[in-house]
Z-matrix of the N, CA and C atoms (Angstrom, degrees):
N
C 1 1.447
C 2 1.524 1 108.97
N 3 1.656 2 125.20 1 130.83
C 4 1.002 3 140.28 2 149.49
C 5 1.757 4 109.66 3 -11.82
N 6 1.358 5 109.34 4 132.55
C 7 1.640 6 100.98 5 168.58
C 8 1.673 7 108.30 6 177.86
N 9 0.931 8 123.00 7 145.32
C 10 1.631 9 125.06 8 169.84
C 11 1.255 10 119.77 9 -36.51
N 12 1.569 11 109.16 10 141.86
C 13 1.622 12 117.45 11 -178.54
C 14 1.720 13 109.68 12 -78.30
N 15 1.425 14 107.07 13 -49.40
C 16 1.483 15 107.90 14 173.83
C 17 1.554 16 110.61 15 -144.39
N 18 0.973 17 119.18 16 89.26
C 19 1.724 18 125.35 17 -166.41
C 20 1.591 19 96.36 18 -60.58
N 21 0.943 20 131.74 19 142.08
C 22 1.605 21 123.94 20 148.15
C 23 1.676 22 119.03 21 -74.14
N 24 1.451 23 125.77 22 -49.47
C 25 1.242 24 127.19 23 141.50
C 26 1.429 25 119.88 24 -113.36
N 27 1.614 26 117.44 25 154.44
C 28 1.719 27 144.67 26 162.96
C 29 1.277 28 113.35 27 -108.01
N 30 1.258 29 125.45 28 85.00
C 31 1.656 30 117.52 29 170.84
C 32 1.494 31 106.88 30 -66.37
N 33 1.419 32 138.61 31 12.84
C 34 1.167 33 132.53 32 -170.74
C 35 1.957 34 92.51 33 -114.28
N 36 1.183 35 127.31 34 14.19
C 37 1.147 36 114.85 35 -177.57
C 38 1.482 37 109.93 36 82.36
N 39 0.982 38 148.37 37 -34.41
C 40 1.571 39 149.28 38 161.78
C 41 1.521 40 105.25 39 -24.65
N 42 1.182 41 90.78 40 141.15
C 43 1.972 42 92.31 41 179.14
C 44 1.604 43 107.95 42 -82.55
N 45 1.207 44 125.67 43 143.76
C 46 1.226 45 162.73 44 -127.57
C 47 1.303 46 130.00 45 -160.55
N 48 1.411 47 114.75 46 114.53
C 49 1.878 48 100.97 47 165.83
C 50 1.517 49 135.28 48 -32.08
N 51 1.379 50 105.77 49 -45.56
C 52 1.228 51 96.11 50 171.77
C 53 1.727 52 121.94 51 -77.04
N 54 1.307 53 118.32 52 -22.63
C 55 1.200 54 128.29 53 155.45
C 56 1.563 55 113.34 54 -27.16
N 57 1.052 56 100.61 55 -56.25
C 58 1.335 57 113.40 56 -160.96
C 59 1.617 58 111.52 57 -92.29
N 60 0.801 59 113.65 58 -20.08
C 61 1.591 60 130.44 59 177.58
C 62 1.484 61 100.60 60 -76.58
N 63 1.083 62 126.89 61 -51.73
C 64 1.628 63 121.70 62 178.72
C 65 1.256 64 109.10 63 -99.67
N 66 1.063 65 138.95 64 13.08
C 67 1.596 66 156.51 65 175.35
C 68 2.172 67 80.72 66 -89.06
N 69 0.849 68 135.48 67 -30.29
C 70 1.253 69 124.42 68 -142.26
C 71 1.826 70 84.89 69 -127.44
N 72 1.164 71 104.20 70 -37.88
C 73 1.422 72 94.83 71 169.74
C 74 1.590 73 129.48 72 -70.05
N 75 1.266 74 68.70 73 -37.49
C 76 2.116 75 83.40 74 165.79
C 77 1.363 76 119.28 75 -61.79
N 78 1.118 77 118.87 76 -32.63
C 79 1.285 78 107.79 77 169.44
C 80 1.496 79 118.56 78 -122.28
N 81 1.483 80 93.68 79 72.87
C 82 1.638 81 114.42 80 167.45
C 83 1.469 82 125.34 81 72.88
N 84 1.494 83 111.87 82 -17.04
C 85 1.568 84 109.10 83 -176.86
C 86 1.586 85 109.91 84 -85.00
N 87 1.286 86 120.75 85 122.12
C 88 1.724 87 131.07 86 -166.58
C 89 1.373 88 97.13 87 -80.48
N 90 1.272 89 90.15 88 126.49
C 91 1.786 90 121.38 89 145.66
C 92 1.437 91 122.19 90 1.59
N 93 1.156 92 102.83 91 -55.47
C 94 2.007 93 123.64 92 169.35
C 95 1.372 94 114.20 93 -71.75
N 96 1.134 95 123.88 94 1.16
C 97 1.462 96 131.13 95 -170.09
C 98 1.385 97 111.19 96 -110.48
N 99 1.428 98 113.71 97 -15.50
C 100 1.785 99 114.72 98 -156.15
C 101 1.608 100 99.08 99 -106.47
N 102 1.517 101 106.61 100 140.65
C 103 1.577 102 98.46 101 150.39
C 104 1.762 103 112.06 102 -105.40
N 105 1.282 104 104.81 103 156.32
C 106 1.509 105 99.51 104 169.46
C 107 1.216 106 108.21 105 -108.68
N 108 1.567 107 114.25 106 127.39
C 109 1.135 108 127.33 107 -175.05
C 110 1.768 109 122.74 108 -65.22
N 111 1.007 110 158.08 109 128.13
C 112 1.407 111 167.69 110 -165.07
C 113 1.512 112 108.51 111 -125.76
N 114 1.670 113 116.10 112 85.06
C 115 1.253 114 99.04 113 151.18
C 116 1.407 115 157.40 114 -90.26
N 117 1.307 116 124.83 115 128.99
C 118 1.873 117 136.73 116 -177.64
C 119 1.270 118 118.63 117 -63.22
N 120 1.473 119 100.97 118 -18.63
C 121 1.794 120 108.83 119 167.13
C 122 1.867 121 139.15 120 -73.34
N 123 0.956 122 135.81 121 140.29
C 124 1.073 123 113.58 122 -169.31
C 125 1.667 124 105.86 123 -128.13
N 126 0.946 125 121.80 124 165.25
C 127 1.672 126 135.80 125 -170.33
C 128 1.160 127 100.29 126 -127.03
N 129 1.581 128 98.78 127 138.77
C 130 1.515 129 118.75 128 173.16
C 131 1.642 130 118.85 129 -145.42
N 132 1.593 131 100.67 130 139.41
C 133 1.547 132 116.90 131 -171.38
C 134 1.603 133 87.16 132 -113.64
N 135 1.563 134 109.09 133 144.66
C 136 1.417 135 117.55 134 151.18
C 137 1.285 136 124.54 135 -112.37
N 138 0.975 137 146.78 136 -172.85
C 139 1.818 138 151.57 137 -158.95
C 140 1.212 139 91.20 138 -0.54
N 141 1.566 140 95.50 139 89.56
C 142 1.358 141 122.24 140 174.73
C 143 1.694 142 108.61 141 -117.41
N 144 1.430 143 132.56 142 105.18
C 145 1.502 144 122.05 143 178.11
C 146 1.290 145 118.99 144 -34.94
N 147 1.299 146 134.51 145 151.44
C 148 1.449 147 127.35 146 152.29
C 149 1.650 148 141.71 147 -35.23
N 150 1.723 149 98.39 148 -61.13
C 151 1.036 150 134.29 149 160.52
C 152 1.899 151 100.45 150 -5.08
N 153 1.180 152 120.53 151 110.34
C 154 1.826 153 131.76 152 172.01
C 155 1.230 154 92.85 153 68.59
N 156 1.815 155 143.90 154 43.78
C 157 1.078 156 136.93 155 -155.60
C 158 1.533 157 142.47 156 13.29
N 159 1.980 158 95.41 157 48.87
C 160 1.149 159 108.56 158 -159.10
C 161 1.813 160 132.11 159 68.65
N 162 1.439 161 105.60 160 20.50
C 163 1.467 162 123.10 161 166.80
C 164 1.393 163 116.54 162 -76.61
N 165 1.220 164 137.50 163 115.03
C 166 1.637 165 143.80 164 168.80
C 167 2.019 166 100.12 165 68.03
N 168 1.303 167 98.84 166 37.48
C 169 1.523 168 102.24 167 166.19
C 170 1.164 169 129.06 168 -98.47
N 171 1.300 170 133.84 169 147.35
C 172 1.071 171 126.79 170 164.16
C 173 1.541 172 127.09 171 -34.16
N 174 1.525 173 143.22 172 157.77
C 175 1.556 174 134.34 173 174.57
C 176 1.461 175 104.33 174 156.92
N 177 1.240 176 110.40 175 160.86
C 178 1.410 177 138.08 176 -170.89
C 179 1.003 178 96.06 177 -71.19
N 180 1.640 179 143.68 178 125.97
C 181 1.722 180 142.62 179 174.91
C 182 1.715 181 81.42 180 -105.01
N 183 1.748 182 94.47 181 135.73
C 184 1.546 183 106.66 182 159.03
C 185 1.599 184 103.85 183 -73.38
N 186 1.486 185 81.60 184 148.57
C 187 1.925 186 97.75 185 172.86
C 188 1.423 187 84.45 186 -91.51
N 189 1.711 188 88.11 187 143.10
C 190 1.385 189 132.39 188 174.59
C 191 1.664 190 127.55 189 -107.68
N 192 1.373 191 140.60 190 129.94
C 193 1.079 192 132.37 191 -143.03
C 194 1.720 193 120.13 192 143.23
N 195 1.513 194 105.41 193 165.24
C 196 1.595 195 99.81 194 -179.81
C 197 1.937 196 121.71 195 -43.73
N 198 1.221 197 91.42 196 -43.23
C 199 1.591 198 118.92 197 -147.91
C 200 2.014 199 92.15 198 -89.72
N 201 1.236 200 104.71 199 -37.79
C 202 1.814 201 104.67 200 175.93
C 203 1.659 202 109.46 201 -79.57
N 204 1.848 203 106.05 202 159.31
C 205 0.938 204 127.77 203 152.47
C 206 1.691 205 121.97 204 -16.92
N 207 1.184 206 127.51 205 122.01
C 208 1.391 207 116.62 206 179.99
C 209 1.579 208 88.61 207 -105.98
N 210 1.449 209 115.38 208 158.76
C 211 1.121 210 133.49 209 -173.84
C 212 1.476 211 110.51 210 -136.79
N 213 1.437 212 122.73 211 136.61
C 214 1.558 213 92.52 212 -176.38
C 215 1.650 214 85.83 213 -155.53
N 216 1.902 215 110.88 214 178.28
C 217 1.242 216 100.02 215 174.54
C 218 1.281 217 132.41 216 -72.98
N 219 1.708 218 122.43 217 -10.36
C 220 1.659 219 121.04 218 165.65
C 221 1.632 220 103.07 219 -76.73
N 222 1.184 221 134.39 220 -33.86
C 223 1.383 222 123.11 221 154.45
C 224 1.582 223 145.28 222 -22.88
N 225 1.299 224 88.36 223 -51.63
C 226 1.768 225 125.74 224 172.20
C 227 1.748 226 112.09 225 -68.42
N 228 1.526 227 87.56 226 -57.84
C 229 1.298 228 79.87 227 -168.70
C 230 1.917 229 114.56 228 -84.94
N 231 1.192 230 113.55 229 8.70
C 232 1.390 231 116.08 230 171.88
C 233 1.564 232 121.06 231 -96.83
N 234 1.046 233 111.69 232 1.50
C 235 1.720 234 138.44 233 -177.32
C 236 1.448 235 106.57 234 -65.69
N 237 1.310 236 134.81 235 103.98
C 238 1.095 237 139.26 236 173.97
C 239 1.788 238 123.33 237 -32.20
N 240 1.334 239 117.83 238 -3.01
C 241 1.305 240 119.62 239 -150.68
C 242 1.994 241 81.24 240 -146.03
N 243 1.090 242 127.90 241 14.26
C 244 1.458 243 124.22 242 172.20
C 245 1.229 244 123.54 243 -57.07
N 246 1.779 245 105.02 244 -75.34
C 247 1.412 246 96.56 245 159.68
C 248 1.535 247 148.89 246 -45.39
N 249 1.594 248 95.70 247 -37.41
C 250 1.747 249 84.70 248 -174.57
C 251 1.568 250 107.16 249 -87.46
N 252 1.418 251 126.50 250 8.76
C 253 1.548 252 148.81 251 -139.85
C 254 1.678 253 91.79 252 -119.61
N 255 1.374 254 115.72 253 -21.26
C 256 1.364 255 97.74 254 -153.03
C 257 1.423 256 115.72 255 -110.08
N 258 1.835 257 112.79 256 133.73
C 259 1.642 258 94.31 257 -157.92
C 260 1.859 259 84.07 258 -120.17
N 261 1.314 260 87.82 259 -164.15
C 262 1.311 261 93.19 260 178.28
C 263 1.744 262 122.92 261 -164.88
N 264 1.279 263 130.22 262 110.97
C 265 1.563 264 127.43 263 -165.68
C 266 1.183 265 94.32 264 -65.48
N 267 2.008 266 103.14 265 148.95
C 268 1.691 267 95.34 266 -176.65
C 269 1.694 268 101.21 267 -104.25
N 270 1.495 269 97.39 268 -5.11
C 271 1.972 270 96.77 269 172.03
C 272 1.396 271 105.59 270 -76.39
N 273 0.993 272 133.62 271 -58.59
C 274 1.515 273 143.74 272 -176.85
C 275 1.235 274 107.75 273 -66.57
N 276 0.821 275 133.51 274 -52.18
C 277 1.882 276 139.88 275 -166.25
C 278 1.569 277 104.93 276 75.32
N 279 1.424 278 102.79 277 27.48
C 280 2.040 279 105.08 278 174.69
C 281 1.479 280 119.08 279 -89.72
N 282 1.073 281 117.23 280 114.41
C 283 1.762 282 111.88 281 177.11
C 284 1.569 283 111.53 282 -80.23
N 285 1.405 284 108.96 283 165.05
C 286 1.270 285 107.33 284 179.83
C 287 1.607 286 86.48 285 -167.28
N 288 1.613 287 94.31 286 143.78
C 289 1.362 288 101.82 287 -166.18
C 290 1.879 289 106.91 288 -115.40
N 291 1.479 290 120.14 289 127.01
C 292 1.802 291 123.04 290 -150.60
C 293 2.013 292 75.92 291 -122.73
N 294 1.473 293 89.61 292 123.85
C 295 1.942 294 101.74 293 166.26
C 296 1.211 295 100.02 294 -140.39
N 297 1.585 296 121.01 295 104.16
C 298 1.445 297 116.32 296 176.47
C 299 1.750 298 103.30 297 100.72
N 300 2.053 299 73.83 298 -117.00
C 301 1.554 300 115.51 299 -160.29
C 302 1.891 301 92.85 300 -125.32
N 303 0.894 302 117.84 301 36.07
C 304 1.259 303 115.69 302 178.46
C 305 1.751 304 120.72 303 -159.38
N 306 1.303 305 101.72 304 143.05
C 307 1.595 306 102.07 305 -163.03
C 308 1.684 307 100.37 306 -130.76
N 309 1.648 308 116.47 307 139.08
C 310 1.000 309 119.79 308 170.51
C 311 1.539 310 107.51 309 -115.55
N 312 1.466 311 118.11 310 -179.48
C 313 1.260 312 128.51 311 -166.92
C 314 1.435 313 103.63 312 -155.76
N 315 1.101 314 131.62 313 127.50
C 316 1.467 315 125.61 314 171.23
C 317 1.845 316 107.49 315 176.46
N 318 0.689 317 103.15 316 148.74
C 319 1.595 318 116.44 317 158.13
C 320 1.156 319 135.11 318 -43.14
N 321 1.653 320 138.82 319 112.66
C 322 1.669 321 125.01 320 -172.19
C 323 1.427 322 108.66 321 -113.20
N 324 1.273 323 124.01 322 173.23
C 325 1.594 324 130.75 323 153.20
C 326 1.412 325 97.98 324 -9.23
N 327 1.457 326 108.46 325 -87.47
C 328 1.526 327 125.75 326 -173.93
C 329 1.561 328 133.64 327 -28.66
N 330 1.974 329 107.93 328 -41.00
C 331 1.444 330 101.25 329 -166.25
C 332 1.618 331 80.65 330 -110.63
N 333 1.365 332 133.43 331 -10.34
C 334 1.647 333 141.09 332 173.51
C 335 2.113 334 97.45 333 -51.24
N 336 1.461 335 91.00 334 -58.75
C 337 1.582 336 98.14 335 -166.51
C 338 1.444 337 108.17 336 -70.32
N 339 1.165 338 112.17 337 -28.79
C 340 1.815 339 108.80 338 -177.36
C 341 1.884 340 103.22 339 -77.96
N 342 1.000 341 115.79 340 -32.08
C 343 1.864 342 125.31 341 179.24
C 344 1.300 343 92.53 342 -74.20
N 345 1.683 344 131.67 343 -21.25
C 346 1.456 345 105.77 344 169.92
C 347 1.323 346 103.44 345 -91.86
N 348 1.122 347 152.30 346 -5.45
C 349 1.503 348 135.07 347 -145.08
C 350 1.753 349 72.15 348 -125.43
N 351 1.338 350 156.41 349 -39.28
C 352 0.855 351 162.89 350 160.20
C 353 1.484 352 102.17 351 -27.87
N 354 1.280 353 123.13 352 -70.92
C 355 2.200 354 141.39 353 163.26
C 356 1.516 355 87.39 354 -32.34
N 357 1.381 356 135.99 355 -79.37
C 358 1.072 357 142.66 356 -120.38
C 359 1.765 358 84.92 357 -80.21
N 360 1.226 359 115.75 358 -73.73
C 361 1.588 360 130.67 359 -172.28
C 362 1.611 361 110.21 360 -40.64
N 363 1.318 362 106.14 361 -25.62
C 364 1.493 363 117.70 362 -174.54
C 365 1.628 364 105.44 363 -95.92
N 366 1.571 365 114.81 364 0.41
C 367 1.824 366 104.83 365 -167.17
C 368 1.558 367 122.39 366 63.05
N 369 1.658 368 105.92 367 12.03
C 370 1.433 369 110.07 368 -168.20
C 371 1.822 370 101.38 369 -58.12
N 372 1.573 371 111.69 370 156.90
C 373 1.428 372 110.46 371 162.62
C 374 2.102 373 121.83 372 -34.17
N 375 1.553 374 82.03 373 -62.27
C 376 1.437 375 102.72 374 179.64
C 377 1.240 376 128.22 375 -179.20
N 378 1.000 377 126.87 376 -174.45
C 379 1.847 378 106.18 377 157.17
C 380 1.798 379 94.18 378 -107.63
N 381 1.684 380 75.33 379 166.31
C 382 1.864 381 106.64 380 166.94
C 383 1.258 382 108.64 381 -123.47
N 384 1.533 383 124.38 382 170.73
C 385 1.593 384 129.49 383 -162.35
C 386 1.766 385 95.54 384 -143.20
N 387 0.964 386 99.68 385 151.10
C 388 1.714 387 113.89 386 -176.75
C 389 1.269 388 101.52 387 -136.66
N 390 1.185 389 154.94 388 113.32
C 391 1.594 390 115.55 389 -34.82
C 392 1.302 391 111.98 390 -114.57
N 393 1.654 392 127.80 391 149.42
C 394 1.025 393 118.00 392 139.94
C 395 1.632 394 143.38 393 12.69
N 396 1.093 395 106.47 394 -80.95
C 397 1.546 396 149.82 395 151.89
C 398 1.760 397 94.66 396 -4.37
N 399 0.852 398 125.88 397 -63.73
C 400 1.419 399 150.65 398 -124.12
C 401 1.869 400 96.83 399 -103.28
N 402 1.380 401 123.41 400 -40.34
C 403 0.817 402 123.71 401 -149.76
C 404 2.074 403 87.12 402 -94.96
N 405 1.315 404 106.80 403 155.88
C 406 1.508 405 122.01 404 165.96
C 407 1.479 406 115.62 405 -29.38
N 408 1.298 407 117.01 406 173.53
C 409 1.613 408 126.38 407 161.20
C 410 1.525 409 98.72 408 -81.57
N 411 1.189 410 107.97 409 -41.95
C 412 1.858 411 80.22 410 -175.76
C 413 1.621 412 113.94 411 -104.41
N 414 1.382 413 123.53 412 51.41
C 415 1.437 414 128.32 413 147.51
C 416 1.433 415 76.99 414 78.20
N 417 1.058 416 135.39 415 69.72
C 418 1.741 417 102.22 416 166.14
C 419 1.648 418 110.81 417 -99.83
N 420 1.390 419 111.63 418 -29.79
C 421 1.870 420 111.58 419 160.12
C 422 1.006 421 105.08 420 -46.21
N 423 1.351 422 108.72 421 -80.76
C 424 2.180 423 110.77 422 -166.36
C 425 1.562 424 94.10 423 -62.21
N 426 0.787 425 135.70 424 -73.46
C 427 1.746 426 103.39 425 -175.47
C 428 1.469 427 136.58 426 -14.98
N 429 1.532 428 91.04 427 -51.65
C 430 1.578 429 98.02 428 177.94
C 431 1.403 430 119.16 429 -84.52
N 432 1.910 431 125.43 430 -5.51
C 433 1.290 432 135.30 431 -177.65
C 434 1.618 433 85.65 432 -77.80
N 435 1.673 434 121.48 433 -69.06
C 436 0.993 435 129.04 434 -159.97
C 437 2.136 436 112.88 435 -50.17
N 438 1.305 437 106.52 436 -34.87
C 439 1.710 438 110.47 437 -173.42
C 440 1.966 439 98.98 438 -65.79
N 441 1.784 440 97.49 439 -48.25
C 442 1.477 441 105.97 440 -179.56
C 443 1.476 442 120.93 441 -54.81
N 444 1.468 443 102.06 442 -33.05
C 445 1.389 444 100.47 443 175.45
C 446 1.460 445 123.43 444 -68.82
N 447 1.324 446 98.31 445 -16.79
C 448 1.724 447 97.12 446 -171.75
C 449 1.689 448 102.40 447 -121.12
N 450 1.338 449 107.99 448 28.83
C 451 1.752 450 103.96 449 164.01
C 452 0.936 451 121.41 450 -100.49
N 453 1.347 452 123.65 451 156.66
C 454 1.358 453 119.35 452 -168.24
C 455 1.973 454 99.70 453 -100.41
N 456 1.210 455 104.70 454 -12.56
C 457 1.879 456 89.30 455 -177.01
C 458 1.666 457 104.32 456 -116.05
N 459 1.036 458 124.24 457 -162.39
C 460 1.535 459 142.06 458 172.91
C 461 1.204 460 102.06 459 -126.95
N 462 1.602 461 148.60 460 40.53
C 463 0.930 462 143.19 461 171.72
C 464 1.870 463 110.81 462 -67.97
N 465 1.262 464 118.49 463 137.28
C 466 1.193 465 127.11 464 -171.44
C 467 1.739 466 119.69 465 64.29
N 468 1.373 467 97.26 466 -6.55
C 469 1.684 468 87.70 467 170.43
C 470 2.275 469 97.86 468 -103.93
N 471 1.168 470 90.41 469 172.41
C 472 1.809 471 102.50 470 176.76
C 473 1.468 472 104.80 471 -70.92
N 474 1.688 473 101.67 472 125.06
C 475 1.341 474 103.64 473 160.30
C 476 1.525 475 131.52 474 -22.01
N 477 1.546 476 87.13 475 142.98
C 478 1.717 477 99.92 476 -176.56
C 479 1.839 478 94.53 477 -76.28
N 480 1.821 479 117.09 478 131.72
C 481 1.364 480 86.36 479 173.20
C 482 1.292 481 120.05 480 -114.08
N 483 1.587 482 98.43 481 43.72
C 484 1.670 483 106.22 482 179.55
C 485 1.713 484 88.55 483 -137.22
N 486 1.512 485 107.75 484 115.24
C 487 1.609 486 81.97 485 163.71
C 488 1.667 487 132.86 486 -139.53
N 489 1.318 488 75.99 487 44.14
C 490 1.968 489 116.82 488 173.83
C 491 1.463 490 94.10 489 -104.22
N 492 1.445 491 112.78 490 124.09
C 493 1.630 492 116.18 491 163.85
C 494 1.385 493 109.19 492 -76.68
N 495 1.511 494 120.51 493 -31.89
C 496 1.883 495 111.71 494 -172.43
C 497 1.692 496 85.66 495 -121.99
N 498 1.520 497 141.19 496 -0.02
C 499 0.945 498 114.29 497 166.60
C 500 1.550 499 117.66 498 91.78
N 501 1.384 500 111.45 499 16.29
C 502 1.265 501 123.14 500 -173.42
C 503 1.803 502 110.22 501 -142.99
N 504 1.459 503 92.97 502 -16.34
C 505 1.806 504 96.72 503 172.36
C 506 1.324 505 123.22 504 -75.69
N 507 1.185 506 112.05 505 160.97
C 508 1.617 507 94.21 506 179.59
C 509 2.192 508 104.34 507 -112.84
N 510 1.271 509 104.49 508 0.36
C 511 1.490 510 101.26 509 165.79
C 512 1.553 511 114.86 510 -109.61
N 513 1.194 512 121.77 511 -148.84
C 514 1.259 513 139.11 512 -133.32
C 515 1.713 514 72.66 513 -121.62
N 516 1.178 515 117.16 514 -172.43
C 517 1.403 516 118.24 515 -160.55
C 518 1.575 517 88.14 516 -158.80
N 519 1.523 518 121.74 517 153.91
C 520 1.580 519 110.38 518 154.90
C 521 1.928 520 92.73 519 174.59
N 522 1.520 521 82.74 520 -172.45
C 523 2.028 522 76.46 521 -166.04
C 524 1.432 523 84.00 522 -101.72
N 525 1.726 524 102.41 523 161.84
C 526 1.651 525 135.59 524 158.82
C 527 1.180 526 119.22 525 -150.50
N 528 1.634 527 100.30 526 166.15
C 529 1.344 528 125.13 527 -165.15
C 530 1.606 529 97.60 528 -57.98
N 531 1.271 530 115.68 529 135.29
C 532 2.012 531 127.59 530 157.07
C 533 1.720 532 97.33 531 -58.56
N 534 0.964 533 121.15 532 109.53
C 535 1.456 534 108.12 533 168.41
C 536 1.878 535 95.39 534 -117.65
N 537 1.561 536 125.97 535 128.97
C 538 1.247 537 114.91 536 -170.24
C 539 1.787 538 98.32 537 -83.53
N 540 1.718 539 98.09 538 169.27
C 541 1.133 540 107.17 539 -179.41
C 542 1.475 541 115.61 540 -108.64
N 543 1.440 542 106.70 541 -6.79
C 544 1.602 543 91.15 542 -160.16
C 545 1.771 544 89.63 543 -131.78
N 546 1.281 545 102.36 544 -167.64
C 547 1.610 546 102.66 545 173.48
C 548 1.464 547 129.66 546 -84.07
N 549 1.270 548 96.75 547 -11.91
C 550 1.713 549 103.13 548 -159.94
C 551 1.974 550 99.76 549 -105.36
N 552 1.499 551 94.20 550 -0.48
C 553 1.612 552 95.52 551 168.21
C 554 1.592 553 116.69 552 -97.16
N 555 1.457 554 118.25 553 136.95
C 556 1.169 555 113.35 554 160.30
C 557 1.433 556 137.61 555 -3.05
């Protein structure tokens, strides 16, 4: 069945980055410790029904491996059928791109930059990328990891749905400048 490569959220119960991100916080490993992973790879089903533009459908998954087709997000997005192909969940913020009889899955600019501002809002270590390789000639993943990393809101990506860092604040949480107060500080 049709389904997301790395959701950031599943309101349907499906496991999830953030799932897993506080799955790990829950049991004791800190915030400062984690990378969030970002994948450049992309997945593909063929004779895939229409039906949700080929979302949670039945279809042929390509085998993956040395010897198969690699698929990735500069792949995806050079596909003659991208744009008018390309949808997007508004719980998850995951795109997936439907041409025909065929469905892709992968990560864009868009749900890349919200999984960083997602790291950032959370105190995560950082993110990591799998691979390189994968991303455009003109950086357009790491571009958009790198802008997310250094914003201060989540505007246009899906609510944060934790927005206590230890769970005891009553606002929104996020990093700032050290500015000292006194004389004898830096």
């Amino acid at each position: 069945e049709t389904g997301f490569v790395a959701p950031l959220y599943m309101p349907n119960g499906d496991l999830s980055v953030d799932q897993t991100i506080q799955a790990y916080k829950g049991l004791g490993v800190p915030a400062s410790k984690m990378l969030m992973g970002v994948p450049y790879y992309a997945y593909r089903w063929t004779s895939v029904p229409s039906a949700d533009s080929g979302l949670d459908q039945t279809g042929t998954p390509e085998p993956t491996g040395p010897t198969s087709p690699s698929y990735n997000y500069a792949y995806v997005a050079a596909l003659s059928g991208y744009s008018s192909g390309l949808h997007r969940d508004a719980a998850s913020g995951a795109p997936w791109v439907y041409t025909g009889s065929t469905f892709y899955t992968f990560d864009d600019p868009t749900s890349a930059g919200c999984k960083a501002r997602y790291a950032r809002h959370y105190g995560l270590a950082g993110v990591m990328t799998w691979d390189l390789s994968g991303d455009t000639a003109s950086a357009a993943l790491t571009s958009s990891i790198s802008t997310g990393l250094a914003a201060t809101s989540n505007t246009g990506c899906p609510a944060f749905s934790d927005t206590a860092l230890y769970n005891f604040e009553s606002s929104t949480q996020g990093w700032a400048a050290y500015v000292p107060t006194n004389k004898v500080s830096g």
